[in-house]
KOLKOLDO-197577 format. One record per residue: residue number from 1; residue in one letter; z, x, y of N, C-alpha, C, CB in turn. Coordinates in steps of 0.001 Angstrom, whole numbers, padded with zeros to 6 digits. Each point is the difference from the previous one (the first is absolute). Glycine has a CB too. Layout:
i, aa, nup, neast, nnorth, caup, caeast, canorth, cup, ceast, cnorth, cbup, cbeast, cbnorth
NUM, a, Z, X, Y, Z, X, Y, Z, X, Y, Z, X, Y
...
This chain:
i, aa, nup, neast, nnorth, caup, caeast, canorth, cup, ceast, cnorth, cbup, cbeast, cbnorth
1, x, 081382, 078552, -069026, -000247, 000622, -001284, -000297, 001485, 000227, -000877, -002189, -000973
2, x, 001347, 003284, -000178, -000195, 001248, 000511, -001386, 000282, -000112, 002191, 000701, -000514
3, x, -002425, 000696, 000739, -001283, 000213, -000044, -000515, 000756, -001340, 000211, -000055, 002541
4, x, 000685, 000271, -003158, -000704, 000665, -001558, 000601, -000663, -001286, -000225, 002472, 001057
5, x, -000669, -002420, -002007, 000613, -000399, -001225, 001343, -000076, -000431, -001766, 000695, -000316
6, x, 001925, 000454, 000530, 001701, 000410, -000724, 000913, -000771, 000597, -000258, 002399, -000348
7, x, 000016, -002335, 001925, 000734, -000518, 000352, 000230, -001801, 000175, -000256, 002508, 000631
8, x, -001044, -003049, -000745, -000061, -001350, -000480, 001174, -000333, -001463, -002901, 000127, 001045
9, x, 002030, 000591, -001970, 000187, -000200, -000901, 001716, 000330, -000149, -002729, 000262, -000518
10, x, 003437, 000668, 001603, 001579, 000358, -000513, 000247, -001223, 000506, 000776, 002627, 000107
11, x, -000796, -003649, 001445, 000300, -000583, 000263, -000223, -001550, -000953, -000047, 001924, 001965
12, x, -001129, -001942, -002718, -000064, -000704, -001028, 000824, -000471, -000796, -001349, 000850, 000287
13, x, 001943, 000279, -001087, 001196, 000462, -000987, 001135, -000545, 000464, -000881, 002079, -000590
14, x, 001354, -001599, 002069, 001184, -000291, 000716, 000026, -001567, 000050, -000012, 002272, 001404
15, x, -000850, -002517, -001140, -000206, -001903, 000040, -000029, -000906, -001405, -001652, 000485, 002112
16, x, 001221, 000099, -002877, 000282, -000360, -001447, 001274, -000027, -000543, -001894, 000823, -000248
17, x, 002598, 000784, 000594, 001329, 000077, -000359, 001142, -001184, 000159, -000765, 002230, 000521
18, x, 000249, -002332, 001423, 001141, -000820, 000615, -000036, -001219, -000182, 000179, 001305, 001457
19, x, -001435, -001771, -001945, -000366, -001646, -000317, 000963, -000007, -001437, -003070, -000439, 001109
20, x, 002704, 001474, -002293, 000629, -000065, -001368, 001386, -000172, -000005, -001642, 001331, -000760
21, x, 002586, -000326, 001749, 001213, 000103, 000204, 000245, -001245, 000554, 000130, 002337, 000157
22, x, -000572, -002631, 000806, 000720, -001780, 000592, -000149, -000836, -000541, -000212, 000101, 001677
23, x, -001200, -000385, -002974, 000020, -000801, -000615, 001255, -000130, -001303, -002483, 000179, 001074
24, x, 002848, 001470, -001204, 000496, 000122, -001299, 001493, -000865, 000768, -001418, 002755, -001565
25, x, 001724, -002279, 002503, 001567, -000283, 000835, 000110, -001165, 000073, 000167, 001647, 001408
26, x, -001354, -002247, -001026, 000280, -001690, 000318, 000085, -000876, -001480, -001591, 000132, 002521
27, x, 001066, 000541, -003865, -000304, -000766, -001307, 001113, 000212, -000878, -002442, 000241, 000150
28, x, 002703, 001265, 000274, 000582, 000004, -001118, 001856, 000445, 000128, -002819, 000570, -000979
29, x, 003799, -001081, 000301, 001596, -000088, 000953, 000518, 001531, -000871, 000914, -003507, 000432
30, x, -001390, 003617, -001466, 000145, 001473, -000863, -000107, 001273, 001130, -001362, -001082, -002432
31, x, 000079, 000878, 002689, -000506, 001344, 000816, 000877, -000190, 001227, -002691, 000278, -000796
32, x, 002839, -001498, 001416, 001150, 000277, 001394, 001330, 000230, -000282, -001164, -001465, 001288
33, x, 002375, 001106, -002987, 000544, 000388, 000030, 000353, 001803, -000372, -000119, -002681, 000098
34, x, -001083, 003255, -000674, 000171, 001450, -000206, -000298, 000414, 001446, -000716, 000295, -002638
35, x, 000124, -000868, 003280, -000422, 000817, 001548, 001524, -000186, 001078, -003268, -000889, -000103
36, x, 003770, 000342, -000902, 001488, -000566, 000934, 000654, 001208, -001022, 000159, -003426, 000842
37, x, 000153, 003564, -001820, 000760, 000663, -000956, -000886, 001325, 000956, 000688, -001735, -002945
38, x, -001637, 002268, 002277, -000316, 001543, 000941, 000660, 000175, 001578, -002520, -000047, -001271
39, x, 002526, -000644, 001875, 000317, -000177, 001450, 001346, 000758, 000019, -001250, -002403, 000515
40, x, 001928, 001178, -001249, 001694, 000626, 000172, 000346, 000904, -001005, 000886, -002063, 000880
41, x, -001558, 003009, -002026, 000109, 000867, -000293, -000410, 001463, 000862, 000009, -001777, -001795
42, x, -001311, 001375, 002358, -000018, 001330, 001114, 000751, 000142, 001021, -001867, 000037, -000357
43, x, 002185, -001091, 000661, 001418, 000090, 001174, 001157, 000798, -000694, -000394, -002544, 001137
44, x, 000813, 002446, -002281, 000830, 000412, -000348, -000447, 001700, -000537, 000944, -002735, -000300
45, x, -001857, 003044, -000628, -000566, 001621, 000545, 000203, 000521, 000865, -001285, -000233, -000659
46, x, 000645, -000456, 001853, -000361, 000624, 001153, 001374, 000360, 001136, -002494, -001362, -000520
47, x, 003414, 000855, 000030, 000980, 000595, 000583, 000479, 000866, -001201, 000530, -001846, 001853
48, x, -000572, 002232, -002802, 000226, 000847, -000745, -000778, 001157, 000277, 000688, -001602, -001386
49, x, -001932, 001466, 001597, -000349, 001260, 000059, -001402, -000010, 001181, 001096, 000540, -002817
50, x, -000183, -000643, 003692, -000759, -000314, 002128, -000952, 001146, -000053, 002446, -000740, 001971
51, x, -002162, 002125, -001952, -001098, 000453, 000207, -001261, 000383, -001239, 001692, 000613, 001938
52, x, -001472, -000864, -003076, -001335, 000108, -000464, -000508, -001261, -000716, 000411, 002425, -000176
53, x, -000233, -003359, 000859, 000106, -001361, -000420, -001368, -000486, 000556, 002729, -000325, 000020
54, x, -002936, 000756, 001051, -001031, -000383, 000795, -001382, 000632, -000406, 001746, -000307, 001765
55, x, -001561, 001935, -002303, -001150, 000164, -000097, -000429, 000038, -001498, 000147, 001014, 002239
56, x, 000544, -001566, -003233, -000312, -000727, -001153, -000444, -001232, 000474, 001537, 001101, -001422
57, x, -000916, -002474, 002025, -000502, -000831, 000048, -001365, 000175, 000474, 002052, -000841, 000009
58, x, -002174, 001586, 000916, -001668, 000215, 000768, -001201, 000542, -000967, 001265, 000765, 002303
59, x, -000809, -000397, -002710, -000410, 001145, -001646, -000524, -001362, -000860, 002455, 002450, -000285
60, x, -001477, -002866, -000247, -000202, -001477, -001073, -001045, -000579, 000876, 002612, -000703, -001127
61, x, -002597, 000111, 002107, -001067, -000735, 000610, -000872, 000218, 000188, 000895, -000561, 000566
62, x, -001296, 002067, 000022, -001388, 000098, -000246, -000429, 000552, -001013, -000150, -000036, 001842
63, x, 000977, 000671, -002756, -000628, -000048, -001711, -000210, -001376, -000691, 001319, 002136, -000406
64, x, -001006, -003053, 001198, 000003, -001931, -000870, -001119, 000139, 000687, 002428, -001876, -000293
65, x, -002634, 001579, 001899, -001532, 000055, 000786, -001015, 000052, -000758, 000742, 001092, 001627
66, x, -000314, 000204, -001875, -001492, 000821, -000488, -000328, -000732, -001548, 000607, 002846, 001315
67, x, 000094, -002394, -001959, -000327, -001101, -001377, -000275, -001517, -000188, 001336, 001528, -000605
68, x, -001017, -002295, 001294, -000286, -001216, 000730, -001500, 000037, 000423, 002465, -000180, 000832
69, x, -002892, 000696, -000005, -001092, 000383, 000619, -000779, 000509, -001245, 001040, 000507, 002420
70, x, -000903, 000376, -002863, -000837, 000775, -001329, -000268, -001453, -001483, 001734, 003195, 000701
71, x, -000684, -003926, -000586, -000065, -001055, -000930, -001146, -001283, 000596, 002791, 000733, -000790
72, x, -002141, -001169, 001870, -001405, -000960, 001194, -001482, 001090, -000482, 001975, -000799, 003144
73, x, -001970, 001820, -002755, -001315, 000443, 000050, -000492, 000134, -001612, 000431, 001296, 002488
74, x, 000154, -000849, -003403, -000218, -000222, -001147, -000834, -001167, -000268, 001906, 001148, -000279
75, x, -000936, -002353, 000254, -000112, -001146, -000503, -001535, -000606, 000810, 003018, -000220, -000548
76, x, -003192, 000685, 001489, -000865, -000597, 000808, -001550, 000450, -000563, 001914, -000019, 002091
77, x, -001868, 001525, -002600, -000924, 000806, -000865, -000533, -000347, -000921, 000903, 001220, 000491
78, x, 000736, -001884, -001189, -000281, -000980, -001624, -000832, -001081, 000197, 002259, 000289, -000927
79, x, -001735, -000789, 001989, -000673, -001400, 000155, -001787, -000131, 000246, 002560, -000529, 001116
80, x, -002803, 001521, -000488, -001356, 000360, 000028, -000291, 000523, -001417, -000016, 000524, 002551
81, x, 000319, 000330, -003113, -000344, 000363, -001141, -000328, -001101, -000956, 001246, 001876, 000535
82, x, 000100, -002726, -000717, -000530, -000909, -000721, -000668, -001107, 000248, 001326, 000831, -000780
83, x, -001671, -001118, 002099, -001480, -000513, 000780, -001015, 000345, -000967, 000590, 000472, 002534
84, x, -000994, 000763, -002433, -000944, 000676, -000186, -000665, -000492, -001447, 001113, 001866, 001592
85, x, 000120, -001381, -002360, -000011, -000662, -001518, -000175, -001520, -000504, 001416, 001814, -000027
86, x, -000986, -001985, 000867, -000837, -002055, -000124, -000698, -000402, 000563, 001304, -000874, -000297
87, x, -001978, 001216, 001099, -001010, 000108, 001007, -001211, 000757, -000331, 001756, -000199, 001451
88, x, -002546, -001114, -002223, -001194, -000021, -000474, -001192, 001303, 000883, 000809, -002964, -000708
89, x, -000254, 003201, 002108, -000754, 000907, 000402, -000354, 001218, 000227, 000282, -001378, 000227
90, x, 000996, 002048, -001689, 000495, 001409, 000473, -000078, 000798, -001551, 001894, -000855, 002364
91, x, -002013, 002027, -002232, -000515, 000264, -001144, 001443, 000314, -000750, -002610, 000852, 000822
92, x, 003495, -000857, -000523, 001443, 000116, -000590, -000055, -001630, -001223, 001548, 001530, 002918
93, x, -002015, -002172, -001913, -000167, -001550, -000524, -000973, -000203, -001941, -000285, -000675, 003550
94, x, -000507, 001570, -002508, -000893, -000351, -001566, 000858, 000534, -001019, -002525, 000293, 000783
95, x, 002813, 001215, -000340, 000656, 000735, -001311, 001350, -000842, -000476, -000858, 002565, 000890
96, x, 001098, -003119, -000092, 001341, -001208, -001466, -000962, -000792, 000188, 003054, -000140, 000172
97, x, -004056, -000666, 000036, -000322, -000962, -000428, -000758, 000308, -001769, -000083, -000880, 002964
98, x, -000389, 002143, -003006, -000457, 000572, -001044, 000799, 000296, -001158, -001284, 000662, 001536
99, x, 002801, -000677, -001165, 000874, 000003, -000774, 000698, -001520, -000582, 000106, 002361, 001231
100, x, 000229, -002540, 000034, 000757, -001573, -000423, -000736, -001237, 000248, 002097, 000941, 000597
101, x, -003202, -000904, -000475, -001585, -001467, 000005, -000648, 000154, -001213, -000940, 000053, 002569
């Protein structure tokens, strides 16, 4: 395990991702036939246009990365947040309970 947060926590993300993606691959035959349809469409780009083919694709990926990552960490924020709010022990809690109790 690394030695700092961030880096726990990126490797976290990465492990979440790859569990979601294999689960999605193994469940679902939709998502493997577009991942088959993308496949042999970039083959066919990519000899169309060899040299700047590569550093778009590299481009797309780590602009998906990063938003991927920014969405995991989001959601993970929410989820505490709305902990907080049902969770009789937090003062976020009282204030909707004051509203909707």
């Amino acid at each position: 395990m690394a030695d700092n947060f961030n880096e726990n926590l990126a490797m976290f993300l990465t492990s979440c991702k790859e569990s979601a993606i294999s689960e999605l691959s193994e469940n679902n035959s939709e998502y493997r036939k577009l991942l088959a349809d993308m496949a042999k469409f970039s083959k066919k780009i990519q000899k169309a246009l060899p040299d700047e083919y590569e550093t778009m694709t590299d481009t797309f990926h780590a602009l998906t990365r990063m938003e991927i990552n920014y969405i995991y960490l989001r959601g993970f924020k929410d989820c505490i947040n709305m902990y907080k709010i049902f969770d009789g022990s937090f003062a976020e809690s009282k204030e909707f309970e004051k509203c909707w109790v």
